[in-house]
C-alpha positions as CSV (number, residue, x, y, z in Angstrom):
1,X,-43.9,37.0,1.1
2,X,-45.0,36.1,-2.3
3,X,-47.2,39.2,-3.5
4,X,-50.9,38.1,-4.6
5,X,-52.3,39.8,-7.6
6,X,-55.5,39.9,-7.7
7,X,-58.2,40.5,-10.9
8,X,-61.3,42.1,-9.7
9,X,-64.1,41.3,-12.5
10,X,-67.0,43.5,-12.3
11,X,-70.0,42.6,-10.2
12,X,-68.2,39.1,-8.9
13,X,-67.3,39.7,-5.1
14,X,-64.2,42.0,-6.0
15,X,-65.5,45.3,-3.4
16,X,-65.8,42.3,-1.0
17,X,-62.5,41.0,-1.2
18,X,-61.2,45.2,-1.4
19,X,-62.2,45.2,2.1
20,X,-60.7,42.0,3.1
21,X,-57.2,42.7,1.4
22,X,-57.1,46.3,2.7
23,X,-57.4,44.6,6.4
24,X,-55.0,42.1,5.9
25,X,-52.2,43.9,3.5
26,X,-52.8,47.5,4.9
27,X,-50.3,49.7,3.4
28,X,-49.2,46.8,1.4
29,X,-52.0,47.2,-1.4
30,X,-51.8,48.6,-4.1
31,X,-55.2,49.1,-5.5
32,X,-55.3,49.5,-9.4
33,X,-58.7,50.9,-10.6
34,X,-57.4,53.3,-13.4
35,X,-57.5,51.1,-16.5
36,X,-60.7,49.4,-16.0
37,X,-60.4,47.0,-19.2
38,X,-64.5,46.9,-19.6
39,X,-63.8,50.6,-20.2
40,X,-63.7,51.6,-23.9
41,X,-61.3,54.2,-23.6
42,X,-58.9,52.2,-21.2
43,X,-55.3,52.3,-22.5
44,X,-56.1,48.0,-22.9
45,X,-58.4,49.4,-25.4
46,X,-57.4,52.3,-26.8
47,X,-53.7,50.7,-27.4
48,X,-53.3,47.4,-26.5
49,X,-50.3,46.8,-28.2
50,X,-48.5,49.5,-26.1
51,X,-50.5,47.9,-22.8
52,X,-49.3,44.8,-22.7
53,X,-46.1,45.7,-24.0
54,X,-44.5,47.7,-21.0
55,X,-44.8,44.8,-18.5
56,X,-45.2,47.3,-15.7
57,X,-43.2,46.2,-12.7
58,X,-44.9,45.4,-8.8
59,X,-43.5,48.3,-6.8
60,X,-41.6,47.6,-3.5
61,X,-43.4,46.8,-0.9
62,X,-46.1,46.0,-2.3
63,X,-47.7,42.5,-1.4
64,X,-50.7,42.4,-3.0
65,X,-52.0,43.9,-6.2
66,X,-56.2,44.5,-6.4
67,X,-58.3,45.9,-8.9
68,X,-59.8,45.7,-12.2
69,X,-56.5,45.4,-14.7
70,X,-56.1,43.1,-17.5
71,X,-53.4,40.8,-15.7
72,X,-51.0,40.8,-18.9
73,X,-50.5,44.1,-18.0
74,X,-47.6,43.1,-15.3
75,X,-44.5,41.9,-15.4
76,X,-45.4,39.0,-12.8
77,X,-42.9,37.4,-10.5
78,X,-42.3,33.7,-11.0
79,X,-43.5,33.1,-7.1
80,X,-46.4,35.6,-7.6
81,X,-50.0,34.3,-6.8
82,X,-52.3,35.3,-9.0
83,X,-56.3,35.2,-8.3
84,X,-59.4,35.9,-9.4
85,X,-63.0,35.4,-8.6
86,X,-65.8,34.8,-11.5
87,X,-69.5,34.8,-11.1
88,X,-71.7,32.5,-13.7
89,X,-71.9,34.8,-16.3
90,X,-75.8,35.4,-17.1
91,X,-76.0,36.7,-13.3
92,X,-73.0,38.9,-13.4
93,X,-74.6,40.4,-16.5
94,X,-77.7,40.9,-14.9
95,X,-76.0,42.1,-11.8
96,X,-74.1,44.9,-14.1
97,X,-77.3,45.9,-15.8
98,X,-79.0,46.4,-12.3
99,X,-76.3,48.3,-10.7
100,X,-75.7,50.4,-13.8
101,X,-79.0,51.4,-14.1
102,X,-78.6,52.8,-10.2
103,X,-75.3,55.1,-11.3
104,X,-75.6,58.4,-12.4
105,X,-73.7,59.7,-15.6
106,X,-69.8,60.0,-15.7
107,X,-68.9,56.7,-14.2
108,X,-67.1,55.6,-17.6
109,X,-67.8,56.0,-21.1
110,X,-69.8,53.0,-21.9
111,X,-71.9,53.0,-18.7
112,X,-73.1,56.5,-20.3
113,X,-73.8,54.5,-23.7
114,X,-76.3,52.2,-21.4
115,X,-78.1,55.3,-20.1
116,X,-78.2,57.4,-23.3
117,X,-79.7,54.8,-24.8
118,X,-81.6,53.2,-22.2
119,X,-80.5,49.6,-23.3
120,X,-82.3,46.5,-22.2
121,X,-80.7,43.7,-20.9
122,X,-80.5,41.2,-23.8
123,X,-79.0,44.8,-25.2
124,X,-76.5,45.2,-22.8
125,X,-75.1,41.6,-22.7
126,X,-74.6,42.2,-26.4
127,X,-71.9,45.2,-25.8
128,X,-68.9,43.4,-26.8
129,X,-66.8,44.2,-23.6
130,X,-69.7,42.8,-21.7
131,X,-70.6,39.8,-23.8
132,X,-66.7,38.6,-23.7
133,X,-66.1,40.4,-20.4
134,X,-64.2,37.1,-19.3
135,X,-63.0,35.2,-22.7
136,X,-62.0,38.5,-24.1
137,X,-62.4,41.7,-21.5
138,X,-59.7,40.7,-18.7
139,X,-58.6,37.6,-19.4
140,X,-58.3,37.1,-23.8
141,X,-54.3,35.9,-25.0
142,X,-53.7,35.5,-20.7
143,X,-52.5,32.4,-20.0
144,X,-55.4,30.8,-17.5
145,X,-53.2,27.9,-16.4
146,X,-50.9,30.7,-14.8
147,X,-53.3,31.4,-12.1
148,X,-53.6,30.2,-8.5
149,X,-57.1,30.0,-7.4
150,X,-60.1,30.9,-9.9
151,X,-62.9,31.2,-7.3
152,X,-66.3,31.1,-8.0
153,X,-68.9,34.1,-6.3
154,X,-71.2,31.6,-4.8
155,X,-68.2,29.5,-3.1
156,X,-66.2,32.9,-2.0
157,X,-64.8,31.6,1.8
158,X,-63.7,27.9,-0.3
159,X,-61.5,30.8,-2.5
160,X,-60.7,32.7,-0.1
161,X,-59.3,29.7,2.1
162,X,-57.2,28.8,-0.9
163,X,-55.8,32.4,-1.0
164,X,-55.1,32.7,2.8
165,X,-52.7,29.3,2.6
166,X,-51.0,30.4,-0.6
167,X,-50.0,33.6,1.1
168,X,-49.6,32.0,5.1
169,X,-53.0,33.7,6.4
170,X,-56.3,33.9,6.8
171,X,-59.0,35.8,5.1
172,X,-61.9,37.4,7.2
173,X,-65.3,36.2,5.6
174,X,-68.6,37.6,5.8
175,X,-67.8,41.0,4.5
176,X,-70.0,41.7,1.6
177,X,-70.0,45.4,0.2
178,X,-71.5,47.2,-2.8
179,X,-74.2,44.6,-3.4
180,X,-76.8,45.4,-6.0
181,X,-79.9,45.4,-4.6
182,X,-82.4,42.8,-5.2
183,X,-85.3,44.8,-6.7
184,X,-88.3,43.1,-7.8
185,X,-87.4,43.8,-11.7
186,X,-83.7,42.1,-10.6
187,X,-86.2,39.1,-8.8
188,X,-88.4,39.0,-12.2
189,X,-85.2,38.3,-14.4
190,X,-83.5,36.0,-12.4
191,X,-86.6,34.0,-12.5
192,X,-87.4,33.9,-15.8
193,X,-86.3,31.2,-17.7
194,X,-86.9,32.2,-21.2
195,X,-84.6,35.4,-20.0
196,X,-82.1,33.0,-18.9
197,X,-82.1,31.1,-22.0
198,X,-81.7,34.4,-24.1
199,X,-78.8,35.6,-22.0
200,X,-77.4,31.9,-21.9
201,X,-77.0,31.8,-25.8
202,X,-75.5,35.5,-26.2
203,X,-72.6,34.6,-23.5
204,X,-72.3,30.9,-24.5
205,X,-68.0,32.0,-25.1
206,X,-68.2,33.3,-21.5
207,X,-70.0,30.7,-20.0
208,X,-67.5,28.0,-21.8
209,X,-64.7,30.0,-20.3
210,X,-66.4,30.1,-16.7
211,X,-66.8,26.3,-16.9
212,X,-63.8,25.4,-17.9
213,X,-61.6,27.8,-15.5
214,X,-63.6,28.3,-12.3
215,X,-63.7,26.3,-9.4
């Protein structure tokens, strides 16, 4: 089987597809949460040279690789299948801010930036990691063209059907976990259009890079 790695961008129906892959690949997954790249003190940060240089190898047995990882990070077979899902980038923001604002301290360091200084969410789309979280955050020097399938959130069973004939299966759909919930501040800034506008203009990079990649 060719093993599927996966990228898991924040707030864009990775949990979701967790579930699905742990189902399917069962002790086959290897789920890589430990270097979150939106983390600022992630060794993708911290030392990126020394990141990307040691190429770290897919164990054994492993057919399927999920989680949020910088994909230059691995030495990637040629018959790999590499995947990723993006959401339109002014409501993944506003999903981040949402859910953030839900999580209590110690989640990473610059979630604990947002709360100590109780950043709005024109603020928090301004956060570097954030405000390139796709152009820059997972994906910046990665060749794009490399990748399989670059789903989009609100099309996730047309991705997922992609996935399932790369790798000879099928996905289960209508799993949807760790959803923010739709509060009526959420409702308020989803609606508003000069909101929209704002956030539009300070992620015009990631918005470029969602429209030209994602389908």
């Amino acid at each position: 089987m060719n093993p599927l790695i996966s990228v898991h961008v924040a707030k864009a129906g990775g949990s979701s597809l967790l579930k699905i892959f742990e189902s399917r690949f069962g002790a086959g997954l290897l789920r890589d949460y430990a270097e979150n790249p939106a983390d600022p003190v992630s060794p993708r940060n911290l030392d990126p040279e020394r990141y990307f240089a040691r190429q770290t190898r897919i164990p054994d047995g492993v057919a399927c690789v999920h989680g949020h990882f910088h994909p230059g990070k691995y030495a990637i077979p040629a018959n790999a299948i590499l995947s990723t899902m993006l959401r339109h980038p002014v409501d993944n923001i506003i999903s981040i801010y949402f859910f953030w604002k839900t999580l209590a301290r110690g989640h990473d360091a610059l979630h604990d930036y947002f709360l100590a200084q109780t950043l709005s969410l024109q603020e928090t789309a301004k956060l570097p990691l954030l405000r390139h979280l796709f152009s820059k955050t997972y994906f910046g020097g990665f060749d794009m063209g490399r990748f399989d399938v670059v789903g989009r959130h609100d099309s996730r069973d047309a991705a997922l059907t992609k996935i399932g004939a790369l790798t000879g299966g099928r996905f289960e759909t209508g799993t949807h976990e760790n959803v923010t919930r739709a509060t009526p501040e959420r409702r308020e800034a989803e609606s508003d259009p000069r909101m929209r506008r704002a956030l539009e203009d300070i992620l015009a990079d990631d918005i470029r890079f969602y429209e030209r990649f994602a389908r």
